[in-house]
N, C-alpha and C positions, 0 to 999 in steps of 0.2 A: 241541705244547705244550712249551716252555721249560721244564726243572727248575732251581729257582735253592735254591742252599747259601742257609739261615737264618742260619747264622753268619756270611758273608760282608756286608762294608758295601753290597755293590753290589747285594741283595738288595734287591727292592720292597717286602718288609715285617722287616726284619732284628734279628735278635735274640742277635746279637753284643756288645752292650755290658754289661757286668756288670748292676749295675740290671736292665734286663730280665730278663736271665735268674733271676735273685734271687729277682722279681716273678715271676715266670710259677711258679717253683718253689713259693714261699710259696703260692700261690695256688690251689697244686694238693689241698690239704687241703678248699676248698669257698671261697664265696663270704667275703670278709673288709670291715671296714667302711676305712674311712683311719687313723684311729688303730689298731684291731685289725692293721693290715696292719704301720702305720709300729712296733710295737711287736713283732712279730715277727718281723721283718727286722733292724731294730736296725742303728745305724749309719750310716744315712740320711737324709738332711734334708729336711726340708718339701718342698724348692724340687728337690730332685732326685725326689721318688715323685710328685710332682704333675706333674711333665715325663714321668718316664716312665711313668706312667699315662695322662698324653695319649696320648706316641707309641704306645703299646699299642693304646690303644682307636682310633686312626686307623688301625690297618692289621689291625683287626679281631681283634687276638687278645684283647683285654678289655673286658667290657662295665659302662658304667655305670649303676649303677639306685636310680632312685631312693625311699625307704621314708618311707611316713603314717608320720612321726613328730612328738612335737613336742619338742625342733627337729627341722628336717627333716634329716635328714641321706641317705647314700647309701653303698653298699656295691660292690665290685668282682668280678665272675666271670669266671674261666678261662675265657674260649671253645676254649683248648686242651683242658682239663680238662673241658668238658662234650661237647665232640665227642668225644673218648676215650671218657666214661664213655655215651654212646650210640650208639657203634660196636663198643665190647668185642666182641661176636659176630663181627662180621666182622673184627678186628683178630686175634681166634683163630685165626678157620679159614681166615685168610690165611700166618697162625703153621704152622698142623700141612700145609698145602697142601705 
């Protein structure tokens, strides 16, 4: 198996571009909506959190879901942040190993 640097461009899912990393940060507090997100971040524009929200969610680090609302809208989750917080155990006693 291949280990590839995240931060590096040549990474198959890379998370080297500010943006990203922002996002993935932001995100870590729990699932956010586009506005909740875009407002928390701050500094961002439309047309950049909707790009990297795409790239995110194609290389599987963000997932989109969508909420019975009316209007309908849809909110954003850490796949990094939820693989963390359902591996804790084992991220520990990989820690004290």
């Amino acid at each position: 198996m291949v280990a590839y640097d995240v931060f590096l461009a040549d990474c198959p899912a890379p998370i080297s571009d500010t943006w990203s990393v922002v996002v993935i940060t932001a995100l870590g507090s729990g699932p956010a909506r586009y506005g909740e997100l875009r407002a928390k971040i701050g500094g961002i524009s439309n047309k950049m959190l909707a790009r990297t929200l795409r790239r995110l969610a194609g290389n599987g680090l963000v997932e989109r879901r969508e909420l019975r609302t009316a209007p309908p809208t849809s909110d954003a989750i850490g796949a990094l942040s939820r693989w963390a917080e359902e591996n804790t155990d084992a991220l520990l006693a990989a820690r004290s190993a």
